[in-house]
Legacy VTK file of the C-alpha trace (Angstrom):
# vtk DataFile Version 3.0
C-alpha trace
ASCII
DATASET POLYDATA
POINTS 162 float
109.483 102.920 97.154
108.541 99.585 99.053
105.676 97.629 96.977
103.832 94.392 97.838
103.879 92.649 94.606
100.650 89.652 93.857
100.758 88.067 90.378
99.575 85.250 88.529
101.091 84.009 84.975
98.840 82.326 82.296
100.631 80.445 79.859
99.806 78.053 76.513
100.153 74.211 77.991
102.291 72.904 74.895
105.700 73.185 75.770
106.880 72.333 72.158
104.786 76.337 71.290
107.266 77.931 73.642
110.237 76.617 71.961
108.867 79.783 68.865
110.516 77.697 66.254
109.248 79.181 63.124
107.625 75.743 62.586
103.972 77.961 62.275
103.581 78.160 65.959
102.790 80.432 68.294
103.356 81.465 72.315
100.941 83.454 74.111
101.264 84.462 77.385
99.155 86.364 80.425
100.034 87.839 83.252
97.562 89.351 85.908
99.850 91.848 88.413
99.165 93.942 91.354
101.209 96.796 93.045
100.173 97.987 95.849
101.336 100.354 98.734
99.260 101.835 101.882
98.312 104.624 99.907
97.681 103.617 95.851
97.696 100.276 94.109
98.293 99.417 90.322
96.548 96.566 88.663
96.964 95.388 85.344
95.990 91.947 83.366
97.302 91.526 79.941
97.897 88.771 77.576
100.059 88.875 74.224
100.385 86.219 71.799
103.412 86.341 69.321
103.168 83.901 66.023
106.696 84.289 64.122
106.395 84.548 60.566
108.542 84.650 57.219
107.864 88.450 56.622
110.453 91.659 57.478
108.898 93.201 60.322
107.187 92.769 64.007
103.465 93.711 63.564
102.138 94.505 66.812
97.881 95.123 67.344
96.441 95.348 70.602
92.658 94.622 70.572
91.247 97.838 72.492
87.782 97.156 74.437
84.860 99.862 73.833
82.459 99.210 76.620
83.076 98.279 80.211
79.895 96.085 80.929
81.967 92.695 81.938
83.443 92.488 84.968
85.596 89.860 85.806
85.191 88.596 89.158
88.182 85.952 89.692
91.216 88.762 90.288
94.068 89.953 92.321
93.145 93.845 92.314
92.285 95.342 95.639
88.771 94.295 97.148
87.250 97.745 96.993
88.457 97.836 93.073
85.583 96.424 90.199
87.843 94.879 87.461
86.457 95.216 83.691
87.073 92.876 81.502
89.042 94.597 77.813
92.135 96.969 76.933
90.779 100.660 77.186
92.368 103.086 74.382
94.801 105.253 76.689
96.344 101.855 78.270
96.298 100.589 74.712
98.560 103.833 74.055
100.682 102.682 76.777
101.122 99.387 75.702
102.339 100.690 72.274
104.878 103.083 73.430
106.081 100.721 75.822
106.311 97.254 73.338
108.345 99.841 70.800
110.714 101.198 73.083
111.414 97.181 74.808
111.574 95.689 71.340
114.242 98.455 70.290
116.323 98.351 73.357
116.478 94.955 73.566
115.848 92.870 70.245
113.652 90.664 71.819
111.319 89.780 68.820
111.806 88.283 65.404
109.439 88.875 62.485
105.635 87.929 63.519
102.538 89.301 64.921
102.534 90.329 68.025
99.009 90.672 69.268
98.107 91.778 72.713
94.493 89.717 72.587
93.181 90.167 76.353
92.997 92.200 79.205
91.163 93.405 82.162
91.405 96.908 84.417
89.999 97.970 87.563
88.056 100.762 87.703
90.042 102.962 90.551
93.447 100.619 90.649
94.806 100.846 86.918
96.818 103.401 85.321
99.394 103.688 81.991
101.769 102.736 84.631
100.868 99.344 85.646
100.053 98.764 81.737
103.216 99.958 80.901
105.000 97.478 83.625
102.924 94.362 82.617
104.091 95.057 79.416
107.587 95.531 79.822
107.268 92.120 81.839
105.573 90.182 79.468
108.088 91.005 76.846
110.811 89.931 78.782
109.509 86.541 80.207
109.361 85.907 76.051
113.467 85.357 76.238
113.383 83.158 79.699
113.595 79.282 78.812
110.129 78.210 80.139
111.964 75.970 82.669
113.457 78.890 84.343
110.569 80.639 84.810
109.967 80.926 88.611
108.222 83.551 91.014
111.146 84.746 92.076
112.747 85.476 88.403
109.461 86.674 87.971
109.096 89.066 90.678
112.694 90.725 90.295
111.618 91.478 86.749
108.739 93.193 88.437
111.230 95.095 91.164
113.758 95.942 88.387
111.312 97.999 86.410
110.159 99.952 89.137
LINES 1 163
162 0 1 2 3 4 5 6 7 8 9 10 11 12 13 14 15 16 17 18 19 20 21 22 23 24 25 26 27 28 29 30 31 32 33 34 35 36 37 38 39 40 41 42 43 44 45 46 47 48 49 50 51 52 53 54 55 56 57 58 59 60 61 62 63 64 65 66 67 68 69 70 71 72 73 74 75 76 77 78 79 80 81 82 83 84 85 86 87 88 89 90 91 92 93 94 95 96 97 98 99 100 101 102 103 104 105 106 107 108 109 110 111 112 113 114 115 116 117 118 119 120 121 122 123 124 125 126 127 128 129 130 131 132 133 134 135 136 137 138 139 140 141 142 143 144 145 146 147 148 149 150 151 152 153 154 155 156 157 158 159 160 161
């Protein structure tokens, strides 16, 4: 399956955050991504935020969006797509299923909240599946050193998951 892959990554400016110390900090993340063949496309935009904390478990929330009245304008979806700003409940579902089974497989995560604060969808181009890859993305990009982040790491975590 041959995809054209668009993205664009969102991340906090203080380097020193990244490092996820302990020292009461946090790193939050965003990433806006686009599938797309000739005959479907995928869009997803998600951002997580993880603040490590002196407790026993991961908490993780995602902050689910009720109405679709706010479109977001500045995007990477296809043209004829209109992207709505918020996290709808069945992608929020997604996200869930998709955090716990990453987290488990891989031990990313220490103790902390990990909140999944933003998002946008488009209204014909998003699906559990592009949710579920964003996801699975984000999560990983948590464990790259922040100077070793480039589009091409990047994008073969995107053609890896696929």
């Amino acid at each position: 399956m041959k995809f054209k892959i668009s993205f664009k990554i969102f991340e906090n400016e203080n380097v020193e955050e990244m490092e996820l110390n302990g020292a009461g900090g946090y790193f939050s993340i965003a990433l806006e991504l686009l599938l797309s063949r000739r005959d479907m496309s995928n869009y997803a935009f998600l951002g997580i935020k993880f603040t490590p904390k002196n407790i026993k478990s991961l908490n993780i929330r995602v902050n689910i969006s009720l109405d679709e009245d706010e479109i977001l304008s500045d995007n990477i979806a296809m043209k004829s797509d209109t992207v709505f700003l918020g996290i709808p409940n069945e992608y929020a579902e997604a996200i869930i299923d998709t955090t716990n089974k990453v987290v488990r497989e891989h031990s990313l995560f220490s103790c902390g909240d990990l909140e999944f604060f933003m998002g946008a969808h488009g209204e014909i181009g998003s699906s559990k599946f592009s949710f579920s890859k964003v996801t699975e993305i984000l999560l990983k990009l948590f464990v790259i050193e922040p100077e070793n982040k480039s589009n091409n790491q990047i994008e073969n975590l995107v053609k890896s998951g696929l």
